[in-house]
N, C-alpha and C positions, 0 to 999 in steps of 0.2 A: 455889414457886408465886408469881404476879404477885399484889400487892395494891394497888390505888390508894388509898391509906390516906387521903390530905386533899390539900383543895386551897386554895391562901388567895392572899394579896400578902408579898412579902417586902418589908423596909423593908434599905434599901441604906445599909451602913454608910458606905463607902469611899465617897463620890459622885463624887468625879473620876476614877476609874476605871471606872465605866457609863455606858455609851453608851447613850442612850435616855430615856424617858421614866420619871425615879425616882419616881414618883407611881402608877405604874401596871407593875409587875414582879409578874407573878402565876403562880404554879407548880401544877404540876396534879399534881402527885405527890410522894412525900419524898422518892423519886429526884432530880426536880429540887431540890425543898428542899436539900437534901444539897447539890447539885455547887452552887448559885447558895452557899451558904455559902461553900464552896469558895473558887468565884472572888472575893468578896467577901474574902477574909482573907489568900488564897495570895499574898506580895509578886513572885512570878513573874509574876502573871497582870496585866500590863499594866493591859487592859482587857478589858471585856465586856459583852454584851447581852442579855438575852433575847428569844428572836420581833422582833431588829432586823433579821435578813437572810431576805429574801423572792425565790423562788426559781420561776419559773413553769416547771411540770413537764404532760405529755400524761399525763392516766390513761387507766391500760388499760381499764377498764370502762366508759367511754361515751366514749371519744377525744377529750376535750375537755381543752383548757388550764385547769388550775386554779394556785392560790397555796399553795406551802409554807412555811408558815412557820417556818424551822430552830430550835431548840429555842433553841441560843446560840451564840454567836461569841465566840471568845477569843482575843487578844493577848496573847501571852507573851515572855519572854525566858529562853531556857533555860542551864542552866549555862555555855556558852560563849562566853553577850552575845549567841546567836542573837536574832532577833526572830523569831516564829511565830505564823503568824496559820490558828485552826482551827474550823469549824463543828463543831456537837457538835450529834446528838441521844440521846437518852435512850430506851432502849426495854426493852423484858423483851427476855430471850436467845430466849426460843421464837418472839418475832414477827420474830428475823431469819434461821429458819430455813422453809423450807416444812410448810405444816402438814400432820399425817400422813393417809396415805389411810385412812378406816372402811371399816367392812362396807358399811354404808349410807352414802349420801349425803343426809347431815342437811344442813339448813338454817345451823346453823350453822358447817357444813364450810365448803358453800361462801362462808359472809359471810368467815371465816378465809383463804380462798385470793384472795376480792377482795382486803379488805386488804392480805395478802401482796405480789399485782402490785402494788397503789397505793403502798404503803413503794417496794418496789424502782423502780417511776419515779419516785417522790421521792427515795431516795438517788444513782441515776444521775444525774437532773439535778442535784443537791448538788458531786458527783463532777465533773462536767461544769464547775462553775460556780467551783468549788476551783479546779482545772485551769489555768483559764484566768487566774488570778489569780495562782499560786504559793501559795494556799494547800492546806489538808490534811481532808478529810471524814471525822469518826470518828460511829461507833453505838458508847458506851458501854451495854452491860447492865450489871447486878446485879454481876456477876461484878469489871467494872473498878471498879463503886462501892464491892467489899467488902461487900456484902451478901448475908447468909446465909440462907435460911429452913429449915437442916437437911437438903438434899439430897443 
């Protein structure tokens, strides 16, 4: 089960390794908590940002151009002296799958299947914007962060 336990500013140890604004890195969940510690400690992770890379996507729900704002960007160098450079968002595992059909169609079904298109034109154009770059677009859930709630 998703819990968005807290939400706060994280204080950036490493500061020449974040890209942005260190005054102002605020995380909306312990999932992010969790990976921005991550990227803050991990000596791979180059550099990083949160909500630095902004991504204009069409939602399917009123066809109008909106702003995504990607969770984070990271710059890494992996075992090989690679340098890799990857957007990350953060999400529960269930909001990247379709959510299931009811008997009825509740209200909150269909806020669940808005959302749904909106992620997936925010991840296409993520995907899109990777692409064109050489970089890599990942949705981390629960699951990549190690997180268990007993399921």
């Amino acid at each position: 089960m998703y819990k968005e336990t807290y939400k706060g500013r994280y204080r950036i140890e490493n500061i020449k390794k974040y890209k942005g604004d260190i005054s102002d890195v605020i995380y909306r969940s312990s999932w992010e908590l969790k990976f921005m510690r991550w990227c803050d400690s991990n000596p791979s992770v180059l550099e990083w940002g949160s909500e630095t890379v902004i991504i204009p996507y069409r939602s399917p729900v009123d066809n109008n151009v909106h702003r995504y704002f990607v969770d984070f960007y990271i710059k890494i160098q992996d075992k090989d002296k690679k340098i890799l450079k990857y957007l990350i968002e953060i999400k529960p595992e269930k909001f990247t799958k379709p959510p299931p059909i009811p008997q009825k169609q509740t209200k909150r079904f269909i806020q669940e299947v808005f959302n749904y298109g909106i992620n997936q034109s925010k991840w296409k154009a993520a995907t899109s914007f990777c692409d064109d770059r050489g970089w890599k677009f990942l949705v981390l859930t629960e699951r990549d962060l190690g997180i268990n709630y007993g399921n």
